[in-house]
C-alpha positions as CSV (number, residue, x, y, z in Angstrom):
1,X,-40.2,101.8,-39.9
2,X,-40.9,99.2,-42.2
3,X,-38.3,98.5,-44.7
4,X,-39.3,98.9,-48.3
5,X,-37.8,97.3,-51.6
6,X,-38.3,98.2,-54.7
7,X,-40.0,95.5,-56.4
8,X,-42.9,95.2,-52.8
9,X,-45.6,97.3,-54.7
10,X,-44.8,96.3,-58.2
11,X,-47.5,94.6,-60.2
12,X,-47.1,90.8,-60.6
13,X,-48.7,88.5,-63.3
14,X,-50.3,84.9,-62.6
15,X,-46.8,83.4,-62.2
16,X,-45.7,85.9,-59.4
17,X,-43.1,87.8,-61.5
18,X,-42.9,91.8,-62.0
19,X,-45.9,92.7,-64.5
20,X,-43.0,94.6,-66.4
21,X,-40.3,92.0,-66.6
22,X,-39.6,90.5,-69.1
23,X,-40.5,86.6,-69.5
24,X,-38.6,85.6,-72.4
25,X,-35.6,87.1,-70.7
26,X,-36.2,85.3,-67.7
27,X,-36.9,82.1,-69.3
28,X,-33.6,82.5,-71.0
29,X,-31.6,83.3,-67.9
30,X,-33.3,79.7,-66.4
31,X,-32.2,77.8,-69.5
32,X,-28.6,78.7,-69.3
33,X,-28.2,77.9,-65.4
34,X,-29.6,74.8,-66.5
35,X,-27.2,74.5,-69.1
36,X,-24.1,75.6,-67.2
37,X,-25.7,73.2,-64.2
38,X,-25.4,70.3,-66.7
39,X,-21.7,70.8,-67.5
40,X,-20.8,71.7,-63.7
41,X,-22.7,68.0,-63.2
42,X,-20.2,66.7,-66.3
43,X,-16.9,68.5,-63.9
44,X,-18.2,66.3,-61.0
45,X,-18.4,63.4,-62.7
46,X,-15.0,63.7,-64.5
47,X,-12.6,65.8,-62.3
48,X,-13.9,63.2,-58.7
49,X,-13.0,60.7,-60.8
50,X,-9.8,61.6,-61.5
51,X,-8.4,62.4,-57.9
52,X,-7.7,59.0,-56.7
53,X,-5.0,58.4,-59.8
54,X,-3.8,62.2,-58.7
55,X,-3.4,60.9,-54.6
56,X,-1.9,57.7,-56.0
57,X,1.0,59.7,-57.9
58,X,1.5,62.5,-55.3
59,X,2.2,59.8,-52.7
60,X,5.2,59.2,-54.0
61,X,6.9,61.7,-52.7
62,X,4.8,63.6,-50.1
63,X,3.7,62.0,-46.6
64,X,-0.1,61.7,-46.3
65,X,-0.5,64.2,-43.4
66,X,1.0,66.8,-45.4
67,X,-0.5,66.1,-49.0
68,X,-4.4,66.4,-47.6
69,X,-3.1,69.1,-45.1
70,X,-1.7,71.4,-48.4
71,X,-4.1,70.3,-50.6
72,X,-7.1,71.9,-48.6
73,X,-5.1,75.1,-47.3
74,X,-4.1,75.8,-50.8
75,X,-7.9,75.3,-52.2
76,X,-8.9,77.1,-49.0
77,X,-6.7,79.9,-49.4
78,X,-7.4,80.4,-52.8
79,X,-11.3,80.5,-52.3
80,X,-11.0,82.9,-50.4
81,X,-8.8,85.3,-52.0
82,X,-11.5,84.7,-54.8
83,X,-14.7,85.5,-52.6
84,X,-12.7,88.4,-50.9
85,X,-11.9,89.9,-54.3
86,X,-15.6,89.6,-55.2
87,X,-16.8,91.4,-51.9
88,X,-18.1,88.5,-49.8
89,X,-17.6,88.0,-46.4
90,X,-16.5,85.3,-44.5
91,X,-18.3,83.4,-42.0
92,X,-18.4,85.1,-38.1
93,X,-16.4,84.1,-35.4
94,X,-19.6,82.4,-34.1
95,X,-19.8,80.0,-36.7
96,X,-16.2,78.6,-36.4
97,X,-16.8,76.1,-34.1
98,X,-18.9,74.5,-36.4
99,X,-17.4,74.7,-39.7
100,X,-14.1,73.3,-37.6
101,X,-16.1,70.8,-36.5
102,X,-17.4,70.0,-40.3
103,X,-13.4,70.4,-41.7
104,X,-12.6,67.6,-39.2
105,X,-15.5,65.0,-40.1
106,X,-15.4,66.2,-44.1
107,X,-12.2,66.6,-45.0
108,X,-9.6,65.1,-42.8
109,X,-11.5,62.4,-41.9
110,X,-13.7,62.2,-45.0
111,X,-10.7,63.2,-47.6
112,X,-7.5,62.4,-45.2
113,X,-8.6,58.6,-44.5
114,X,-8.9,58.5,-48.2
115,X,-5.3,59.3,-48.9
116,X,-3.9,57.0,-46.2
117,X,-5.7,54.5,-47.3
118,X,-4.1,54.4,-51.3
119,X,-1.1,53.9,-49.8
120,X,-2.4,50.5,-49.3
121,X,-5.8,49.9,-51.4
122,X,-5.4,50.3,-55.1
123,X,-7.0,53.8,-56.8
124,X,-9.7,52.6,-58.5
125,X,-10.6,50.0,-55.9
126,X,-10.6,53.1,-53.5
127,X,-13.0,54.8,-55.5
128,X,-15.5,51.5,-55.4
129,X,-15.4,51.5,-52.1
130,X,-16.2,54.9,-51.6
131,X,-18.9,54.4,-53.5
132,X,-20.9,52.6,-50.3
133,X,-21.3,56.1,-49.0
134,X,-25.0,55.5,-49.3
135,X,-24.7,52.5,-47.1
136,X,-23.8,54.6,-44.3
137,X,-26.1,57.5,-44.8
138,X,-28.6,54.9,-45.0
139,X,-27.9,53.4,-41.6
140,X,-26.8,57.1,-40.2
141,X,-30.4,58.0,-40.5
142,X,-32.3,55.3,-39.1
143,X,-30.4,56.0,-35.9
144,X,-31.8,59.7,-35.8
145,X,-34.5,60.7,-34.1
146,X,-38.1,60.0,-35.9
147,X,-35.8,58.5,-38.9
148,X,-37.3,55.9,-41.3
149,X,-37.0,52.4,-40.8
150,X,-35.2,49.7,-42.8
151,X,-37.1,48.8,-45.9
152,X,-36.4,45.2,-47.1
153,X,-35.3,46.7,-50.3
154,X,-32.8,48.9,-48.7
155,X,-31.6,45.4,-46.2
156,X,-31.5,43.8,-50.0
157,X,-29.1,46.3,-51.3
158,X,-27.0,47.1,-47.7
159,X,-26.7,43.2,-48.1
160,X,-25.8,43.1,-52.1
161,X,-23.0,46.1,-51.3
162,X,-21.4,44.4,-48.2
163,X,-21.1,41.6,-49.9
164,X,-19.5,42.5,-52.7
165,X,-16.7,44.4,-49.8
166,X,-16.2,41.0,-48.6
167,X,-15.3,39.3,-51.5
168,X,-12.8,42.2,-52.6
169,X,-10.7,41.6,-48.6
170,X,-11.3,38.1,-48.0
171,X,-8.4,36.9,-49.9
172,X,-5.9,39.3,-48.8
173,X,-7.5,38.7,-45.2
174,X,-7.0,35.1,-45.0
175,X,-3.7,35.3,-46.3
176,X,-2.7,37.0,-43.3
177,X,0.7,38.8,-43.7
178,X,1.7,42.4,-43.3
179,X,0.5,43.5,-46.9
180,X,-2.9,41.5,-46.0
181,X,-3.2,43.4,-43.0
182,X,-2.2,47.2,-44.6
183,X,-4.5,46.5,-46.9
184,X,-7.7,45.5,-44.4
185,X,-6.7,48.2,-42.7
186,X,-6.9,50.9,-45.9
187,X,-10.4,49.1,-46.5
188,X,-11.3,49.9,-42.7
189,X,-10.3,53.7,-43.1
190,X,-12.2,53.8,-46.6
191,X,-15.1,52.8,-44.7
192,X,-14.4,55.4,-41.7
193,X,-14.1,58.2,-44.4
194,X,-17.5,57.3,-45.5
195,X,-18.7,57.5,-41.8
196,X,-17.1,61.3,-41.1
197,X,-18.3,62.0,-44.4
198,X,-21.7,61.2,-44.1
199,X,-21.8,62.6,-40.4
200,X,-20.6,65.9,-41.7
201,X,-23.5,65.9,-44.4
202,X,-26.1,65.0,-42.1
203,X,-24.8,68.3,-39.5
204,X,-24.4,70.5,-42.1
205,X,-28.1,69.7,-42.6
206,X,-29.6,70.7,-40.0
207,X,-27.1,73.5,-38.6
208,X,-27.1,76.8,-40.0
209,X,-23.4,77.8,-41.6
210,X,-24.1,81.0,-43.2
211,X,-25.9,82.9,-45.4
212,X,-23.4,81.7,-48.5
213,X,-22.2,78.0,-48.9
214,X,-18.7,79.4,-50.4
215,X,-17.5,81.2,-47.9
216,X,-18.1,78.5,-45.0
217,X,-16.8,75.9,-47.5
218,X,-13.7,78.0,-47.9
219,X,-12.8,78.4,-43.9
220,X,-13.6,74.5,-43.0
221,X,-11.0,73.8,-46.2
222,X,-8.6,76.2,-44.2
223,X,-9.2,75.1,-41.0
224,X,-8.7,71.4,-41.5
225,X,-5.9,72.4,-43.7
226,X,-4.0,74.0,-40.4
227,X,-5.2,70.9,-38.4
228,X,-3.7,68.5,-40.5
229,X,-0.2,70.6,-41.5
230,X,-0.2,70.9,-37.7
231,X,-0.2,67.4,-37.3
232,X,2.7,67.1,-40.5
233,X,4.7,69.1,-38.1
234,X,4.3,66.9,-34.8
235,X,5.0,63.9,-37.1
236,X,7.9,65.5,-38.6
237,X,7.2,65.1,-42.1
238,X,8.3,68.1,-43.1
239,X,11.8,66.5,-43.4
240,X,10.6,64.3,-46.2
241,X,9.1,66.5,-48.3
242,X,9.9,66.6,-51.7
243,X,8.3,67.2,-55.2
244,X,8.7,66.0,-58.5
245,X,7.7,67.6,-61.8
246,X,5.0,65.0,-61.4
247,X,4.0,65.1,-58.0
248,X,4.2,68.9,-58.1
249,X,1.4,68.8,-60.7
250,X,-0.7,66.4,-58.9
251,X,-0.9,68.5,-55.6
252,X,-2.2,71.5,-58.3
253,X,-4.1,69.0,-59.3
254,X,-5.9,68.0,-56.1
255,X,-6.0,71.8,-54.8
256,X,-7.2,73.3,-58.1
257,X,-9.2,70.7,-59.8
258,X,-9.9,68.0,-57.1
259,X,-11.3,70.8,-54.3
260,X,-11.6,74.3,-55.6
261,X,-13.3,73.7,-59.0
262,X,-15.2,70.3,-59.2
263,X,-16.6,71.2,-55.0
264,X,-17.3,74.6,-56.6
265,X,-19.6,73.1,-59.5
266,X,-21.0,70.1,-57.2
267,X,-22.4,73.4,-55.6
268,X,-23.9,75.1,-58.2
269,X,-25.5,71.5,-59.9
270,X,-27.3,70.6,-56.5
271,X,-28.9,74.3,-56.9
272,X,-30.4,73.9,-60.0
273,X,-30.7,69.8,-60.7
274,X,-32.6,67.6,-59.3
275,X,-30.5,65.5,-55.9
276,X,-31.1,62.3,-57.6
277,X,-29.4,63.2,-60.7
278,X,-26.2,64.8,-59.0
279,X,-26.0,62.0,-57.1
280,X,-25.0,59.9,-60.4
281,X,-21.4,61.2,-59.8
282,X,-21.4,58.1,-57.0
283,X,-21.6,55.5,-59.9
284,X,-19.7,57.6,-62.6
285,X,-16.4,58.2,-60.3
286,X,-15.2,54.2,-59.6
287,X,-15.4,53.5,-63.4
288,X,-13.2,56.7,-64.2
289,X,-11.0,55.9,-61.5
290,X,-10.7,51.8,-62.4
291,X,-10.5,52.7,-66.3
292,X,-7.4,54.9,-64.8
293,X,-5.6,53.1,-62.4
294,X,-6.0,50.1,-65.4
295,X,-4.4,52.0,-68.2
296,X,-2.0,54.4,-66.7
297,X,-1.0,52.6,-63.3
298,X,-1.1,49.1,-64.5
299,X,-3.4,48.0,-61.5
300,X,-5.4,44.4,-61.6
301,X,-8.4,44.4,-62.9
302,X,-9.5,40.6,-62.2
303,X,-12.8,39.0,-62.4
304,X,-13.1,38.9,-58.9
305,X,-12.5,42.7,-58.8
306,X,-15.2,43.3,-61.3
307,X,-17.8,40.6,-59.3
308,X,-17.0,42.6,-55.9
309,X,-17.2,46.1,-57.9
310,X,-20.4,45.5,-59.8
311,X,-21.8,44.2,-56.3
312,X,-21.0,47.4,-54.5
313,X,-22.4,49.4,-57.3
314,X,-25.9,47.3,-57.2
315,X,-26.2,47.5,-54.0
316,X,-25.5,51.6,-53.5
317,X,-28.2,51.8,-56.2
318,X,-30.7,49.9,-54.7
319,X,-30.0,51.6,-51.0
320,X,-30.1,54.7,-53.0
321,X,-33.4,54.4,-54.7
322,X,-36.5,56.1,-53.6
């Protein structure tokens, strides 16, 4: 038996809406999920940008496994409790292999090469160099199947960005030296984070997660959570654990702010703006987080920072550009 809804056989004008709704109403409704879309955008833009001075102060007194690993069980845990409350479902048992497989790309590598790396790389340089995300998707997806081929624009700009990545290691590189080297390496897992990051966007793609994105976004943030507090526990770095006032209230930070709110609203401003205006948040984030790490953490802003910066920058935007 066919099933039937309610609004199948109702009258519809030119636009395709129930004859007997009201437009104005409608209209309305469209404005303010505009509205609200615009101030979830503004949350990106502001609470991303913030994180990195947030890692750089809980690092002082928790280890890196364990800081990403509570961070995302916390945010996990506490989207959940929030969908559950609101009578959603989580994802089925068939779809954990995937979303596992997204929590490891996404967040541990994507989020936990991050923190690692700011042990070493300075916040707001950290942000920058996050910023060559677009690099990678770039190259990701001339590797696919039937993907497009390198424009000489996009060559121009992969060229402008790397560049500019040089000139930020080549001093501590040739200098050689066990800081040189920590810090080459925190560049390298910058640049590795992008990778899982940009892997994990392009599966999510083209895999079906659910009917929700909540709900699967709230299991990979639990199961990477257990994956990484698992791997705190092998390292043993539950013995050094200890908080602060002030690294107590960056964890909240990172779990409340950093994952559940500003991933919830980067959610809700891809639904209703346009990609290419979201996808300001790239440029916005590194000048928060330099401004930041400047004033508060005292970290060197020298002209050859800002050369290699505004390089980076350029060069995402012109990779980016349609």
């Amino acid at each position: 038996m066919r099933d039937v809804h309610p609004d199948h056989d109702r009258p519809r004008d030119r636009e395709g809406r129930p004859a007997d709704s009201d437009p104005e109403r409608e209209d309305a409704r469209g404005a303010q999920a505009v509205s609200l879309a615009h101030l979830a955008f503004i949350t990106v833009c502001i609470v991303w940008g913030t994180t990195y001075l947030a890692i750089h102060v809980a690092l002082e007194t928790v280890p890196v496994l364990l800081l990403a690993g509570l961070r995302w069980m916390a945010a996990g845990v506490l989207l959940s409790g929030i969908l559950i409350a609101r009578g959603r479902r989580l994802p089925p048992l068939r779809l954990w292999g995937p979303l596992i497989l997204l929590g490891f790309l996404m967040n541990i590598m994507g989020n936990g090469f991050v923190v690692f790396a700011q042990q070493y790389v300075a916040s707001g340089l950290t942000a920058v160099l996050i910023a060559t995300t677009p690099f990678w998707s770039a190259l990701l997806e001339r590797l696919l199947p039937n993907g497009d081929r390198f424009t000489p624009r996009a060559l121009i700009g992969l060229s402008i960005g790397f560049s500019g990545i040089v000139i930020l290691v080549w001093p501590e590189m040739s200098q050689g030296g066990a800081g040189g080297r920590a810090f080459v390496g925190g560049v390298i897992a910058i640049q590795l984070a992008c990778v899982g990051w940009v892997i994990g966007t392009s599966y999510a793609k083209r895999h079906e997660l659910g009917d929700h994105p909540f709900p699967s976004a709230a299991l990979q943030m639990i199961f990477s959570g257990v994956m990484l507090l698992a791997a705190a526990t092998v390292h043993g770095d539950w013995a050094h654990l200890t908080f602060t006032p002030r690294t107590f209230a960056a964890m909240a930070y990172l779990s409340i702010a950093g994952s559940l709110v500003a991933y919830s609203a980067y959610i809700y401003a891809i639904q209703h703006l346009r990609l290419s205006l979201v996808s300001l948040y790239a440029y916005i984030n590194p000048i928060i987080a330099v401004a930041l790490g400047t004033v508060l953490l005292g970290e060197p802003l020298s002209s050859r920072i800002m050369l290699a910066a505004g390089l980076v920058l350029t060069g995402t935007w012109i990779v980016g550009r349609k």
